[in-house]
C-alpha positions in Angstrom: 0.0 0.0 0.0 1.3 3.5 -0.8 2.1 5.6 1.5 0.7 9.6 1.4 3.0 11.9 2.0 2.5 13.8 5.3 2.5 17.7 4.0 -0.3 16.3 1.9 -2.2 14.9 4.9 -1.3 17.6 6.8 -2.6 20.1 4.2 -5.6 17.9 3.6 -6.4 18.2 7.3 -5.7 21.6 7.4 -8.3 22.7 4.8 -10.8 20.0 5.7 -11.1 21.1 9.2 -11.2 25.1 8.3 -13.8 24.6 6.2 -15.9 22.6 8.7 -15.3 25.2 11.4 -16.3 27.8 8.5 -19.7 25.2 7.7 -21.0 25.5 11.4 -19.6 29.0 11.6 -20.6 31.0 8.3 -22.9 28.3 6.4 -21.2 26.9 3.2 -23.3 29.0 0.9 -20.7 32.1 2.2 -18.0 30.5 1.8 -15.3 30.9 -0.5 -11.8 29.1 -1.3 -10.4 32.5 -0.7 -11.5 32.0 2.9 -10.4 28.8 3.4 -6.8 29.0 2.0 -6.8 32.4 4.2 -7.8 30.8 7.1 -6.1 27.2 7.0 -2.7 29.6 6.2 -2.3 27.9 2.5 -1.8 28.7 -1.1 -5.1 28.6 -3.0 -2.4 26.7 -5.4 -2.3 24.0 -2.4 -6.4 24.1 -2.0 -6.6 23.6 -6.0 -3.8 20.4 -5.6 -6.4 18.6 -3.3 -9.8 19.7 -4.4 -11.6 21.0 -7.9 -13.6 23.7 -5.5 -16.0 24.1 -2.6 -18.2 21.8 -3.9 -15.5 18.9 -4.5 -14.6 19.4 -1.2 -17.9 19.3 0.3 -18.6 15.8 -1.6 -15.1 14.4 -0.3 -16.3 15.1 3.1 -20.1 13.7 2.4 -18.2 11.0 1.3 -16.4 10.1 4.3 -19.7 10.8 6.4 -21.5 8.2 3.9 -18.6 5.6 5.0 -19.4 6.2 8.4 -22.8 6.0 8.2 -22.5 2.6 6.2 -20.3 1.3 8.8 -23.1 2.5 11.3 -25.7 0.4 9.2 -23.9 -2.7 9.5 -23.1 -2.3 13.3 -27.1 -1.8 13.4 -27.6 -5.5 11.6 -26.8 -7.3 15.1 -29.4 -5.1 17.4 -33.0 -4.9 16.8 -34.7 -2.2 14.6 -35.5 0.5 17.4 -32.4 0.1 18.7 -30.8 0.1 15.5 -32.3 3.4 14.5 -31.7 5.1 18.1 -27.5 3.7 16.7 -28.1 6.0 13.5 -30.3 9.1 15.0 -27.2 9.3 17.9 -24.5 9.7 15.0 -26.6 12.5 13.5 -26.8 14.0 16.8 -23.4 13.5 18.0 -22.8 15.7 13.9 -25.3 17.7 14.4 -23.6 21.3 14.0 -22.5 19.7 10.6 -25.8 18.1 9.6 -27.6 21.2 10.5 -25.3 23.9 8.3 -25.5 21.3 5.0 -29.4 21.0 5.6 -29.9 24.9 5.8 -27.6 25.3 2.7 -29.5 26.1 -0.4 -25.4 25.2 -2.1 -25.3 21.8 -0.7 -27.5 19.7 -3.2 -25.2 17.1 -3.8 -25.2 16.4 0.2 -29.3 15.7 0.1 -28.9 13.6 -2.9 -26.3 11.4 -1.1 -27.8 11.4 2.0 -31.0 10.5 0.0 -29.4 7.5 -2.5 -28.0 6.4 0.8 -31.0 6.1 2.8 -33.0 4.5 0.0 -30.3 2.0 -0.6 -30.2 0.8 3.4 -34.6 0.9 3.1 -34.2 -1.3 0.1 -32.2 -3.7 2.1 -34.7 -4.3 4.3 -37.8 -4.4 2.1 -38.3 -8.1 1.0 -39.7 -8.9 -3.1 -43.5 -9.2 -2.1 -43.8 -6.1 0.0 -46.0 -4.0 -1.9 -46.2 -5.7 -5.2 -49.0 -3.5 -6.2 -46.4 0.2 -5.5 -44.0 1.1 -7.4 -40.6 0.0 -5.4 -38.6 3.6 -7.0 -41.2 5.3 -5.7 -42.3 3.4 -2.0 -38.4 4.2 -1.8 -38.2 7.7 -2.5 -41.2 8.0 -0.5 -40.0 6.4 2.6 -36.3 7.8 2.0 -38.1 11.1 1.9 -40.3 10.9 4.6 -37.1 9.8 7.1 -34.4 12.6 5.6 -37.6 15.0 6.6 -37.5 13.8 10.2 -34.1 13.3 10.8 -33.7 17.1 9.0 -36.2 18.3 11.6 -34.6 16.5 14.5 -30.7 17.9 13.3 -32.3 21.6 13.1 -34.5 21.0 16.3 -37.5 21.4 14.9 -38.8 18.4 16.8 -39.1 18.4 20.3 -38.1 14.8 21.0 -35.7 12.7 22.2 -33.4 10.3 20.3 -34.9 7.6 21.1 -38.8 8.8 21.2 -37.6 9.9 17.0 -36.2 6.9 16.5 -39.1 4.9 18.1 -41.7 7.0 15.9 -40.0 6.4 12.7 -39.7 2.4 13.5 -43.2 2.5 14.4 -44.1 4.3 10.7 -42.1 2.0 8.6 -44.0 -0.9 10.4 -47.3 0.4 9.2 -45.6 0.9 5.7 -43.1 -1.9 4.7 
């Protein structure tokens, strides 16, 4: 296996965790890679080494919140569905200053539309070939991926006055009724 240099790590990190500090901080809609190479103390040469833009950027570091969340999904595969779902509502929470600035950014598209594939995928997983036979599947998925990114949007931007595990006990209690 290769090994990556360290001032590439090192300027990786440095960007990366500037412009997470700028998400919670400013909103990613206001930020610029002016900004970020100001603030992480870098070249905008070194920024454009590493990443096409703000947006490439933002989808590396979707990316590496989808892995986590997929490592998350199969952790919840041993424990029950309820308790399962409280597993994936407490990562949001433990995130939630960077959940809440992507889901009030009217920039951060490509972060709904992962987040969205993503949920649909694990829903898929867990629907079996006769359940609704009469439904569309694309569309019982959208609806249901739908449906949870709303609550768990909700729940990152406090909108819902719930605990984790009264959310996650609600939304378990709704796909019941539906898959």
């Amino acid at each position: 296996m290769d090994k990556i240099d360290r001032r590439i790590l090192k300027s990786r990190q440095a960007i990366q965790s500037t412009f997470l500090q700028m998400l919670v901080k400013e909103g990613f809609d206001k930020i610029t890679v002016k900004n970020i190479t100001e603030k992480a103390n870098i070249s905008r040469k070194t920024f454009y080494l590493h990443y096409i833009d703000k947006y490439d950027l933002l989808d590396k570091i979707v990316d590496d919140q989808i892995v986590k969340l997929r490592e998350i999904c199969d952790q919840k595969q041993d424990k029950g569905i309820t308790e399962g779902s409280i597993l994936w509502f407490a990562y949001f929470d433990q995130h939630k200053s960077f959940f809440a600035a992507l889901f009030k950014s009217k920039g951060a598209l490509s972060f709904r539309k992962k987040l969205l594939s993503f949920t649909m995928e694990e829903i898929n997983k867990k629907l079996n070939e006769d359940s609704h036979p009469i439904i569309d599947r694309h569309i019982f998925l959208k609806f249901l991926g739908t449906a949870t990114m709303g609550v768990l949007e909700s729940f990152v931007l406090e909108e819902v006055d719930s605990d984790i595990e009264a959310v996650a006990t609600q939304v378990v209690q709704l796909y019941k009724k539906h898959i």
